[in-house]
Structure formats: C-alpha cells, structure tokens
DSSP file (Angstrom, degrees, kcal/mol; ACC not computed):
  #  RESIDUE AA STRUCTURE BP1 BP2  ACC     N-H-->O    O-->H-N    N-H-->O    O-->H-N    TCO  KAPPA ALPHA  PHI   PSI    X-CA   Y-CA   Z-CA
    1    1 A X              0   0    0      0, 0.0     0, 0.0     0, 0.0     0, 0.0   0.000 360.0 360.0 360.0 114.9   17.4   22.1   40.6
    2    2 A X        -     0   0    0      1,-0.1     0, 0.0     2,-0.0     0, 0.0   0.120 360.0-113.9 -58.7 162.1   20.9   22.0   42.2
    3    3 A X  S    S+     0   0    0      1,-0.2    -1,-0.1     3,-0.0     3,-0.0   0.205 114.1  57.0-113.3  39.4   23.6   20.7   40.0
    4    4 A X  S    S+     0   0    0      2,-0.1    -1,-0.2     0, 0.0     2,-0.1   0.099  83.1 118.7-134.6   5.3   24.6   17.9   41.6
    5    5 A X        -     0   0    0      1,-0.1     2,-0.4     0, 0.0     0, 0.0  -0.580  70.0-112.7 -48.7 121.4   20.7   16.7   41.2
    6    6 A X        -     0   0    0     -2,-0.1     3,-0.1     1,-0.1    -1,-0.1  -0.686  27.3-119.7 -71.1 126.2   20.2   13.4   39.0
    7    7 A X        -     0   0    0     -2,-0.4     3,-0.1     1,-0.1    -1,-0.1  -0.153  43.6 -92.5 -60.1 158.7   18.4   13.9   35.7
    8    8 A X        -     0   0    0      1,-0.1    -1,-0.1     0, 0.0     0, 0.0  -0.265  55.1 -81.2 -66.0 138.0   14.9   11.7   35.5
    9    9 A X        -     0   0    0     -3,-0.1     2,-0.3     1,-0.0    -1,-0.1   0.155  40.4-129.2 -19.5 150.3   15.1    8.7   34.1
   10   10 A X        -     0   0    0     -3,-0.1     2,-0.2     0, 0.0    -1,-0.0  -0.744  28.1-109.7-102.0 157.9   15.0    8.2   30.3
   11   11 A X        -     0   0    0     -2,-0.3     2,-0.3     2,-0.0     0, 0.0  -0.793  31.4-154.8 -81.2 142.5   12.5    5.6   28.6
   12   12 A X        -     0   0    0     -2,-0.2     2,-0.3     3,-0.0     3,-0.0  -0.700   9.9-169.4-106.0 157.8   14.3    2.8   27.4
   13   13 A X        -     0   0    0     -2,-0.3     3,-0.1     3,-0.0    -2,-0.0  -0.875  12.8-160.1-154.5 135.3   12.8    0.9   24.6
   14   14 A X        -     0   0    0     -2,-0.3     2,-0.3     1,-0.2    -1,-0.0   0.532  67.8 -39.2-102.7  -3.8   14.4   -2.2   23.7
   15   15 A X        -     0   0    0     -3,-0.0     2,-0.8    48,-0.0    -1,-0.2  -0.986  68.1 -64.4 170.1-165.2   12.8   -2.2   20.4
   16   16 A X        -     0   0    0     -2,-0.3    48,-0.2     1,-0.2     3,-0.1  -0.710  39.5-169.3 -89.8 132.6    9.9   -1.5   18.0
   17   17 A X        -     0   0    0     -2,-0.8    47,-1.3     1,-0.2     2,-0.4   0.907  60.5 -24.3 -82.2 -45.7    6.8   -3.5   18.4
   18   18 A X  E     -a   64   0A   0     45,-0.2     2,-0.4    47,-0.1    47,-0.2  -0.992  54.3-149.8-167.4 155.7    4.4   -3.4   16.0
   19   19 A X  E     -a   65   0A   0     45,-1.0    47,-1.6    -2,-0.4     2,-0.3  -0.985  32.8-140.3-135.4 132.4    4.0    0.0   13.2
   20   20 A X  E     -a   66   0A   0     -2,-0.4     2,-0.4    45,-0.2    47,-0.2  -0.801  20.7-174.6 -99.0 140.4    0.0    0.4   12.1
   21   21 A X  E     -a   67   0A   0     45,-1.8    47,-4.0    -2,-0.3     2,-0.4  -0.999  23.1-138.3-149.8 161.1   -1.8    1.2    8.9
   22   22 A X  E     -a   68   0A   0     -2,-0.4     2,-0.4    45,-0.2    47,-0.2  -0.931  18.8-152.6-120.1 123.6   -4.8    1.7    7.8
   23   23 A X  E     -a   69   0A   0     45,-2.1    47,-0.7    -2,-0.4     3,-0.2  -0.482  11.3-157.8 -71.3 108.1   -6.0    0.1    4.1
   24   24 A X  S    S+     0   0    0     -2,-0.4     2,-0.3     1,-0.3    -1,-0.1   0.562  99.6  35.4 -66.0   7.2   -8.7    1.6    1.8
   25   25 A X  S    S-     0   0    0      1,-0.1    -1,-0.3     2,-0.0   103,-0.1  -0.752  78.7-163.8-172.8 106.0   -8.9   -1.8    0.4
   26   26 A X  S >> S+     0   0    0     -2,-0.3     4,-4.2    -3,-0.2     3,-1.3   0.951  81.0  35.1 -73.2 -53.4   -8.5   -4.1    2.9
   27   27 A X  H 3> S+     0   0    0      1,-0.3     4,-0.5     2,-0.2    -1,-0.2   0.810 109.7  59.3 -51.7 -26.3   -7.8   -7.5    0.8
   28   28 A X  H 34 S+     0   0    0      2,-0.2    -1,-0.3     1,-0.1    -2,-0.1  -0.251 116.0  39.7 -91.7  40.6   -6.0   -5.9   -1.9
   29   29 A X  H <> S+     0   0    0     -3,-1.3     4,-3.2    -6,-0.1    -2,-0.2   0.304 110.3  57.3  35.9 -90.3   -3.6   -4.9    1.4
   30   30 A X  H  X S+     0   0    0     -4,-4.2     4,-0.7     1,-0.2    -2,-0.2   0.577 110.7  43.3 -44.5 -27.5   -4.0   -8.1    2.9
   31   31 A X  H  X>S+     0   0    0     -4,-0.5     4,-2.9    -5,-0.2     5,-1.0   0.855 111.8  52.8 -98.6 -40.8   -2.6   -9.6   -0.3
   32   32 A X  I  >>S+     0   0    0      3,-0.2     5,-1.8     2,-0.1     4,-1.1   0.997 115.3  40.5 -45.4 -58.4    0.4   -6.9   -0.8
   33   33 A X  I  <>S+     0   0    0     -4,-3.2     5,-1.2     1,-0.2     6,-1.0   0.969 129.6  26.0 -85.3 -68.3    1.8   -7.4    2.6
   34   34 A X  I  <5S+     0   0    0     -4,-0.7    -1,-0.2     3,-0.2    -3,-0.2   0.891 134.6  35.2 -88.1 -27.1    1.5  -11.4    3.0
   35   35 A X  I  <5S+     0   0    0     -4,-2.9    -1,-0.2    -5,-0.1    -3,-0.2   0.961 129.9  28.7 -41.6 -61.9    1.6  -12.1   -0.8
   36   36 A X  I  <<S+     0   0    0     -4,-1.1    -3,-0.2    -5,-1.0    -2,-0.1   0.975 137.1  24.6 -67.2 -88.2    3.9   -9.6   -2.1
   37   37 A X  I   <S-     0   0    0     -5,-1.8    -3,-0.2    -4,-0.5    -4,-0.2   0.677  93.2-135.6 -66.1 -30.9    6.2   -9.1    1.2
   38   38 A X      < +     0   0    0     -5,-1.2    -4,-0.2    -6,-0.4    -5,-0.1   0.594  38.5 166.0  57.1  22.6    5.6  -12.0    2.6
   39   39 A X        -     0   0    0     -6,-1.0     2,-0.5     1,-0.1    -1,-0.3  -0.548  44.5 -92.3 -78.5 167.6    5.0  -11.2    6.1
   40   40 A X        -     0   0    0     18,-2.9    -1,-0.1     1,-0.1    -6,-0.0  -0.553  24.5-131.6 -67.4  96.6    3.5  -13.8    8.6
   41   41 A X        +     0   0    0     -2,-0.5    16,-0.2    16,-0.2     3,-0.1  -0.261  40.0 166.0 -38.4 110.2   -0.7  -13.9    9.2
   42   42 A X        -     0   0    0     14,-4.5     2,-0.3     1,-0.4    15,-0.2   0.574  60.5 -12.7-120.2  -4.5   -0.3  -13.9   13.0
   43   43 A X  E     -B   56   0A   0     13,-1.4    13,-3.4     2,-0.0     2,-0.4  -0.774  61.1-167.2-171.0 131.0   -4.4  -13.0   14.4
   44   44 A X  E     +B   55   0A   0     -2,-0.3     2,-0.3    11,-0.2    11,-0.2  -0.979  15.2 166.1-130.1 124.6   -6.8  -11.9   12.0
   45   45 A X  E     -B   54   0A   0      9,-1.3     9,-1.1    -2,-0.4     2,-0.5  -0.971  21.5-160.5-138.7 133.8  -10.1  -10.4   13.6
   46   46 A X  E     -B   53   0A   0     -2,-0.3     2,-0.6     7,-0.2     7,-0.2  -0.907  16.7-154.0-118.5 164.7  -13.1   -8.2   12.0
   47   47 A X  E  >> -B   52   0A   0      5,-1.9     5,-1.5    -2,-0.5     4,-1.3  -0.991   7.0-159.5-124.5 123.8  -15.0   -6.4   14.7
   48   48 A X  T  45S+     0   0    0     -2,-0.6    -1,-0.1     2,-0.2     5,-0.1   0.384  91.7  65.6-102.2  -9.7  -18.5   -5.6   13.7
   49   49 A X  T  45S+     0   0    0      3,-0.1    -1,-0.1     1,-0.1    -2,-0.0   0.980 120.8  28.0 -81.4 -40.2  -19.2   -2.8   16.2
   50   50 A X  T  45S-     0   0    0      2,-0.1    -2,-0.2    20,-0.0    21,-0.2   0.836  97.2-130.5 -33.9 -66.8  -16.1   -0.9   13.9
   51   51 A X  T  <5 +     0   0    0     -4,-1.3     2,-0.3     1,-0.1    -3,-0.2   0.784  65.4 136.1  12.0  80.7  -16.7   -2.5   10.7
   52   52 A X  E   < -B   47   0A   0     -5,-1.5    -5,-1.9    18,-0.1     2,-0.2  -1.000  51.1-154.3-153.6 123.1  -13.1   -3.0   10.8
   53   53 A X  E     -B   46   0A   0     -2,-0.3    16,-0.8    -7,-0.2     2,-0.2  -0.343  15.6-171.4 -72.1 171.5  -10.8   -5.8   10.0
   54   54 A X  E     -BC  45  68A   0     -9,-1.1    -9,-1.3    14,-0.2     2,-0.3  -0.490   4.0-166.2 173.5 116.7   -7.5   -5.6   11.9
   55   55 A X  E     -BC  44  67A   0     12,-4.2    12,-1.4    -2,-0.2     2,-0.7  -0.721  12.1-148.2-105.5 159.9   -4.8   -8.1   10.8
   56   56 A X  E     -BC  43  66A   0    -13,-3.4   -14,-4.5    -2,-0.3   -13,-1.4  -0.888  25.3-175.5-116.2 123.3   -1.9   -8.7   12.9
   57   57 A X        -     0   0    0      8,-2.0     2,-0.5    -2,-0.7     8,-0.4  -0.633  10.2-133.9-128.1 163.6    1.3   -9.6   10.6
   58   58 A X        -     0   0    0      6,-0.2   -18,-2.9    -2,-0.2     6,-0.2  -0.820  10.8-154.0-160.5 112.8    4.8  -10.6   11.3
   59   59 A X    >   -     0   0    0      4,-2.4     3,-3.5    -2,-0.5   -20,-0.1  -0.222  40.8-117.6 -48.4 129.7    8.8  -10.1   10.4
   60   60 A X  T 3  S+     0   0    0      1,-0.2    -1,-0.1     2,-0.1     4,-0.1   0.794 114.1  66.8 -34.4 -33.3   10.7  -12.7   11.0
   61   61 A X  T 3  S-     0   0    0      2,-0.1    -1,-0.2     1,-0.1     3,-0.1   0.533 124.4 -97.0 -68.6 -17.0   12.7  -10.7   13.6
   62   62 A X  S <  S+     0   0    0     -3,-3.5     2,-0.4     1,-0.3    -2,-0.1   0.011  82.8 137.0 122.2 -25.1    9.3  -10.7   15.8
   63   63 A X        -     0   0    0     -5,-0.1    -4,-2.4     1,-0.1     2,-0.6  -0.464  38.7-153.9 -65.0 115.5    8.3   -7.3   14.6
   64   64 A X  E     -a   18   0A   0    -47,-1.3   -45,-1.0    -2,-0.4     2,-0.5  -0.796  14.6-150.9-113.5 111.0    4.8   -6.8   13.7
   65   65 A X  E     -a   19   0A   0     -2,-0.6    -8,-2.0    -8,-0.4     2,-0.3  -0.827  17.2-142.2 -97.3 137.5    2.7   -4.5   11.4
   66   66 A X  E     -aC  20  56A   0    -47,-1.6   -45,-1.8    -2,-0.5     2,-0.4  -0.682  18.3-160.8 -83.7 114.2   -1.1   -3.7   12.5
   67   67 A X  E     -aC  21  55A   0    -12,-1.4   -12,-4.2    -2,-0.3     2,-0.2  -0.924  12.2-175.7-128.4 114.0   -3.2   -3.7    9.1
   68   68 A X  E     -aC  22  54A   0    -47,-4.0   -45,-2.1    -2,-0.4     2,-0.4  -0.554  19.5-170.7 -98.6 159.3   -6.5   -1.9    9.6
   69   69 A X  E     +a   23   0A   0    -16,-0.8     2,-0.3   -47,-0.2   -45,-0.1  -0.974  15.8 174.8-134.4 141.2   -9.4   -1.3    7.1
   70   70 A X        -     0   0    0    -47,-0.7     2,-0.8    -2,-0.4     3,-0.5  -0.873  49.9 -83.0-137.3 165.9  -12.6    1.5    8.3
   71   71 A X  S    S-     0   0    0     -2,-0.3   -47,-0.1     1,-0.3   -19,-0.0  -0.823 109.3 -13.1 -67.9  80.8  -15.6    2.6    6.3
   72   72 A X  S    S-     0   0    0     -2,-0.8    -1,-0.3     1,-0.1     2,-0.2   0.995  77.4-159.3  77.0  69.3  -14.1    5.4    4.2
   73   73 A X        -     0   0    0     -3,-0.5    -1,-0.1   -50,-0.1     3,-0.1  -0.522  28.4-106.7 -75.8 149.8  -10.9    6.2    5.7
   74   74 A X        -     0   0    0     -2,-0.2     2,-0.5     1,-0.1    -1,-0.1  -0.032  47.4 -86.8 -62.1 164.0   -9.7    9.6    4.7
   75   75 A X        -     0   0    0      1,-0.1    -1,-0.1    -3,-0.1     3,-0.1  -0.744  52.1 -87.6 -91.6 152.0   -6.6    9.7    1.9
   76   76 A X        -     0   0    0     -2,-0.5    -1,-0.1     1,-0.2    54,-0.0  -0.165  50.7-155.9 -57.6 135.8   -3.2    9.6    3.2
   77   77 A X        +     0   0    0     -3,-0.1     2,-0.3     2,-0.0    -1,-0.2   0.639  68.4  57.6 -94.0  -5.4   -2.9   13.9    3.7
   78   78 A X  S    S-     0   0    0     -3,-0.1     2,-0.3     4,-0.0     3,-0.0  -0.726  70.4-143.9-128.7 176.4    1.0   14.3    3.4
   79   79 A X    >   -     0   0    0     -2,-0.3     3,-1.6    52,-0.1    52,-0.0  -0.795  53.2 -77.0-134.7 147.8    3.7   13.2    0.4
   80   80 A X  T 3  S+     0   0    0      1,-0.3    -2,-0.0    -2,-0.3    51,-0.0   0.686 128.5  54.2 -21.6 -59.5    7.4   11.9    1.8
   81   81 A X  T 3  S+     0   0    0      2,-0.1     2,-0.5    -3,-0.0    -1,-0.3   0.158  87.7  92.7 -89.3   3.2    8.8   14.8    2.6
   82   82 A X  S <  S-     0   0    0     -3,-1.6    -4,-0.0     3,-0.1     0, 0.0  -0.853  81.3 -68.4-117.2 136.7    6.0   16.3    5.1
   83   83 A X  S    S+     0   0    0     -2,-0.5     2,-0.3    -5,-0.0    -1,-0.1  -0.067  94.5  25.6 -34.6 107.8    5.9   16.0    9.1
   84   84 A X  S    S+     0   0    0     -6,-0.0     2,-0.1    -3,-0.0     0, 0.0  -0.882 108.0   7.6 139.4-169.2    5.4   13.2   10.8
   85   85 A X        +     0   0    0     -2,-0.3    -3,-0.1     1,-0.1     3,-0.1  -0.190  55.5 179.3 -53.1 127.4    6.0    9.5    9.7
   86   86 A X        -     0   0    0      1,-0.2    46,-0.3    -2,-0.1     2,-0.3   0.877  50.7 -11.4 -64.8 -51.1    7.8    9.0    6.5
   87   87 A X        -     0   0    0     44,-0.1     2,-0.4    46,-0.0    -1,-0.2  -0.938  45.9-124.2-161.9 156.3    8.3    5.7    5.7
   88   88 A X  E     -d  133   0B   0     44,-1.3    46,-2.1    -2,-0.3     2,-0.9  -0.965  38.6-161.5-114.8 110.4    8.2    1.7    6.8
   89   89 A X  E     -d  134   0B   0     -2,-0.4     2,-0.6    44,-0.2    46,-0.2  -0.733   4.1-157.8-102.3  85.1   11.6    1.0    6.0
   90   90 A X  E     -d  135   0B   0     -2,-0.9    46,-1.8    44,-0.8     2,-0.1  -0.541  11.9-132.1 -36.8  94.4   12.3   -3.1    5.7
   91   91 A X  E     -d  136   0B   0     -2,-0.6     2,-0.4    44,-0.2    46,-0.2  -0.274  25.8-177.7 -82.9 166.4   15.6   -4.9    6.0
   92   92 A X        -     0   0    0     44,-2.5    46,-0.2     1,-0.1     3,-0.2  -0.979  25.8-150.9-144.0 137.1   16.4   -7.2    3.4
   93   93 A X  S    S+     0   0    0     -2,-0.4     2,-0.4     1,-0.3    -1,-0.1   0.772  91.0  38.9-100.2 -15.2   19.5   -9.5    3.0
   94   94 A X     >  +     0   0    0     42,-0.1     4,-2.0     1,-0.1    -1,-0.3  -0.845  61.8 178.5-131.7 102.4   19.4   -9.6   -0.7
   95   95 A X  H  > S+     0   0    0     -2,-0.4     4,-1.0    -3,-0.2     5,-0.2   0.642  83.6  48.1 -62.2 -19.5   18.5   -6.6   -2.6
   96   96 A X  H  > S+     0   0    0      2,-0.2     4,-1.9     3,-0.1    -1,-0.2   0.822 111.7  51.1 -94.0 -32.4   18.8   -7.7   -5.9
   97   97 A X  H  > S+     0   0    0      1,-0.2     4,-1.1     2,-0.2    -2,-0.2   0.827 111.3  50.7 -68.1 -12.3   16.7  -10.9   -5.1
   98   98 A X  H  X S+     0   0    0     -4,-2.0     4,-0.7     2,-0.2     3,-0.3   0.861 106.2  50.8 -83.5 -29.6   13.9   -8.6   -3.4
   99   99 A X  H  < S+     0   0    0     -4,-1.0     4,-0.3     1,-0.2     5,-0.2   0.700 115.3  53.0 -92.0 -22.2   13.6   -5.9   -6.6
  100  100 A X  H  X S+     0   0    0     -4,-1.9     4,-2.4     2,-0.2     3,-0.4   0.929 111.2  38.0 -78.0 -33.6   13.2   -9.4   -8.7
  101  101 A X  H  < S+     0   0    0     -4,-1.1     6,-0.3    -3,-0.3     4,-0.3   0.803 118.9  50.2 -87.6  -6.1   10.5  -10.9   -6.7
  102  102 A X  T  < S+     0   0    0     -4,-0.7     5,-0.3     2,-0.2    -1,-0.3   0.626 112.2  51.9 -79.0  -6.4    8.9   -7.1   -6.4
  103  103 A X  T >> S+     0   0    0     -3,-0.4     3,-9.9    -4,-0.3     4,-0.9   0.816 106.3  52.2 -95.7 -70.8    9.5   -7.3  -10.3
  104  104 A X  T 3< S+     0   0    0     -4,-2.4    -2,-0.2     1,-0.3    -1,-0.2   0.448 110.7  47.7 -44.7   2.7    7.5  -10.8  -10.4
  105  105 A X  T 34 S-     0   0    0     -4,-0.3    -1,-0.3    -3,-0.2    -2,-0.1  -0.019 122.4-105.1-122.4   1.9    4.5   -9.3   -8.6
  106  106 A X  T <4  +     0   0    0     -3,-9.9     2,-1.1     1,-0.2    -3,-0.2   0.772  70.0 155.5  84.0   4.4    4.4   -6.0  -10.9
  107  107 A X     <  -     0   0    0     -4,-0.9    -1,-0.2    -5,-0.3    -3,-0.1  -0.482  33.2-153.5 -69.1  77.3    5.8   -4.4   -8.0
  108  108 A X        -     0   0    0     -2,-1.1    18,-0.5    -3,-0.1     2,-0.2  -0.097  15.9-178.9 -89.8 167.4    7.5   -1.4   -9.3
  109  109 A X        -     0   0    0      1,-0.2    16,-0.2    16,-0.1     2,-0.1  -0.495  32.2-102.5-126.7 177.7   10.8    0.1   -7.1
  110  110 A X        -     0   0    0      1,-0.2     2,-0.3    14,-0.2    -1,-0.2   0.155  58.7 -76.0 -66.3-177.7   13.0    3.0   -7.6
  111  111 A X        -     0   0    0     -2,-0.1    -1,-0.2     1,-0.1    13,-0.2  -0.822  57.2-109.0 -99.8-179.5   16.4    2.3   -9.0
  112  112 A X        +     0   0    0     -2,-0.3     2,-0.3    11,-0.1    11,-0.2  -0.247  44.8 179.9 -74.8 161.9   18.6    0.8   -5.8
  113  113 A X  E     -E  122   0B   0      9,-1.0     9,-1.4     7,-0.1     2,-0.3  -0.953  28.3-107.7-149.0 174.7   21.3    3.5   -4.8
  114  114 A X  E     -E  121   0B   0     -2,-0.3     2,-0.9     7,-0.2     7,-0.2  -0.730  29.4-123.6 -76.9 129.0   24.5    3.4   -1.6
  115  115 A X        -     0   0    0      5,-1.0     5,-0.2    -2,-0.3     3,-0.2  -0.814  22.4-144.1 -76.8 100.6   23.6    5.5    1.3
  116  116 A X  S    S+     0   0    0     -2,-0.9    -1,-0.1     1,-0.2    -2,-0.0   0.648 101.0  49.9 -39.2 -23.0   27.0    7.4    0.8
  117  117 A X  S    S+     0   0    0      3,-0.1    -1,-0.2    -3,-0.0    -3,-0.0   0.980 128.7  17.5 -91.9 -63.3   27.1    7.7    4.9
  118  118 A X  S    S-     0   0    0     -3,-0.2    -2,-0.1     2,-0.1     3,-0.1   0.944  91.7-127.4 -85.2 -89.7   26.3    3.3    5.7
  119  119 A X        +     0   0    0     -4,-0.2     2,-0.3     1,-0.1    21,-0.3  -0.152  59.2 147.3  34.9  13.1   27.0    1.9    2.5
  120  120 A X        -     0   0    0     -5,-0.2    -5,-1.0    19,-0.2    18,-0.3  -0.556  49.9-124.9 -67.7 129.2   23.8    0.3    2.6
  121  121 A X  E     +EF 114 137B   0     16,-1.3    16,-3.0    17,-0.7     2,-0.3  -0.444  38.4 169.0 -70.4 138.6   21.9   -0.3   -0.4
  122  122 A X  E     +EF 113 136B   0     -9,-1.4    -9,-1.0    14,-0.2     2,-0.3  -0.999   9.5 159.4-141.1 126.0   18.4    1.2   -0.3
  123  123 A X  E     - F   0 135B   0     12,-1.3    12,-2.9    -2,-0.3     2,-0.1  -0.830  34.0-103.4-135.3-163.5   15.2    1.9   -3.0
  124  124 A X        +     0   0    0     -2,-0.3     2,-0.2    10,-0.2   -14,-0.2  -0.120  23.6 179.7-103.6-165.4   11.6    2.5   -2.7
  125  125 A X        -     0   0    0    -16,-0.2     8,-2.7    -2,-0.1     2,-0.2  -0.606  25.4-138.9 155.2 126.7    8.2    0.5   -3.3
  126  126 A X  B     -G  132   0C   0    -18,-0.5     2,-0.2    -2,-0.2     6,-0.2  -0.640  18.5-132.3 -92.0 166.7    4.8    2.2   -2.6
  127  127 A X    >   -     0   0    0      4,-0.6     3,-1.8    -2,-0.2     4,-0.1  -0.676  47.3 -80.2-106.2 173.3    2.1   -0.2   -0.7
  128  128 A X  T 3  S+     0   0    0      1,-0.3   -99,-0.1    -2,-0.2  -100,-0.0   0.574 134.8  54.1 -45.8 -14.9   -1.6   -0.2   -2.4
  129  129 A X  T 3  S-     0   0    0      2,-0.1    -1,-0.3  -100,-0.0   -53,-0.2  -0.100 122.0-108.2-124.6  37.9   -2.4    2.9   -0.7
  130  130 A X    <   +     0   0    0     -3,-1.8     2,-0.7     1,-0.2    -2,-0.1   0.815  64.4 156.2  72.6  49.9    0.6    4.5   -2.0
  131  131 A X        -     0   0    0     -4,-0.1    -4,-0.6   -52,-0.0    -1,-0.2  -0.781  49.8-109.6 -93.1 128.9    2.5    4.6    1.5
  132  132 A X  B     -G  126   0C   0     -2,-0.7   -44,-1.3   -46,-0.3     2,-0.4  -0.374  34.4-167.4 -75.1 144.8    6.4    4.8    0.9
  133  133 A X  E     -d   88   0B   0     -8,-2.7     2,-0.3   -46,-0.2   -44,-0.2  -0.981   6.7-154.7-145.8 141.4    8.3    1.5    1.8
  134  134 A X  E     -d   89   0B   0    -46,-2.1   -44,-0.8    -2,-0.4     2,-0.4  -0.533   1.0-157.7 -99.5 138.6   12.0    1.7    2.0
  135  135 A X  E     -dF  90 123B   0    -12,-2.9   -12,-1.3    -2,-0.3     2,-0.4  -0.978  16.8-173.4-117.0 140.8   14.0   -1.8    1.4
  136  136 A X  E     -dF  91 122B   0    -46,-1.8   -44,-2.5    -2,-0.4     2,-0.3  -0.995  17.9-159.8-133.1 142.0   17.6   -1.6    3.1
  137  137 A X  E     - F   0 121B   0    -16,-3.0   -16,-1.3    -2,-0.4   -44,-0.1  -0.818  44.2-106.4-122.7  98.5   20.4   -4.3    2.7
  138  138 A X        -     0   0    0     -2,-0.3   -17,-0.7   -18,-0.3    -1,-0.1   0.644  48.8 -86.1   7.1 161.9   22.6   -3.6    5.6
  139  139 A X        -     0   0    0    -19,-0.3     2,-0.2    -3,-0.0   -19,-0.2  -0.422  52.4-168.2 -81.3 167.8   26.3   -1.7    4.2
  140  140 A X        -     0   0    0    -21,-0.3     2,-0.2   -22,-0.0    -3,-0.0  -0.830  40.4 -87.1-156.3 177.4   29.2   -4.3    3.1
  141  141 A X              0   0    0     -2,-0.2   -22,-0.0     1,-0.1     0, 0.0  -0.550 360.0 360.0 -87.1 146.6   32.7   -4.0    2.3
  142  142 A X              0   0    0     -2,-0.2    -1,-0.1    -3,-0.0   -23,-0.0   0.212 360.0 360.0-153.6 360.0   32.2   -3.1   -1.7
C-alpha cells in the first residue's frame, strides 16, 4: 500500500438501536423493565416454534431493548468485571428522584457517587436476573 493510498472507509453508526437480553423469568422481567423502569411496550410476540417470548421495549430517546425468554437459558457466566458486555447503562435527568422510585419498588441501588473525570452522578441497580444496570445523570456545574 503506497502512502499516499486512502485508508478504507470506517463504519459510521449514528447511534445504538436496540441492546438484547435474555430473562429466566420472562414476566417477572416484563414487569421490572415496564413497571419498575418504565420503558415503552412497543411489539410483543411469543413464537411457538422457539418457545420464546420476545418483547420489544422503548426509551424515550427511540432506543430499544430486546427482552427474550427460552426454555432453560443458561446463567449469566461472567460477574462485572469479566470480558465482554458489562453493563446497560441508563440516562436519567434526576437521580435522586430515580433511587426514590427504585426505592418504592424494593429496588435496591448502590450509594450514588461523581465520576471524578464527567461529573456525572452514577450508581448501580441489578435487573431480576442479576444483570448490572448503571443510572447516569449527565455532569453539572456543582
């Protein structure tokens, strides 16, 4: 390759579409994420050749999480800190009002802490199948 050769294109992605999981107990799921969180029921389908629900749910911002149920899905194999996805991390415009309604639902959180780099405030929240989910409220002047 000469060096005045243009590198290939990059993929651009203008943003995330839709992040999947899969429930060992698909209502008690179904009820965290549109009770609890409050995302939006946007197609809800069970498929009988599967025997698998898959609901399709939805952030205000348009961004959509995939929530699947199978016959004896395996247990999540890895713990935060191990390779591969981490976290579903959720922004939030008020932190203190979100660890209160996560309070009213039994939900328990971390305590909140600054990301010394952002200033954003940030804690933790497990889903039913004990998958970490990160709440962020965007840095401010403090």
């Amino acid at each position: 390759m000469s060096s005045d050769s243009a590198p290939p294109p990059m993929l651009r992605p203008t943003g995330v579409h839709h992040v999947a999981i899969i429930a060992s107990d698909y209502a008690r799921s179904r009820r965290f994420y549109t009770e609890v969180l409050g995302l939006q029921v946007v197609h809800e389908h069970y498929r009988a050749e599967r025997q698998s629900y898959k609901l399709d749910l939805q952030l205000p911002d348009g961004t959509q999480v995939e929530l699947f149920s199978f016959p004896n899905p395996p247990s999540r194999p890895s713990y935060p800190e191990a390779c591969g996805l981490r976290h579903l991390a959720l922004r939030v415009a008020d932190m203190a009002a979100s660890v209160a309604a996560l309070a009213a639902h039994g939900v328990a959180v971390e305590p909140v802490r600054v990301d010394p780099f952002t200033g954003a405030l940030f804690t933790f929240l497990a889903d039913p199948d004990g998958l970490p989910i990160e709440l962020v409220e965007d840095g401010r002047a403090r």
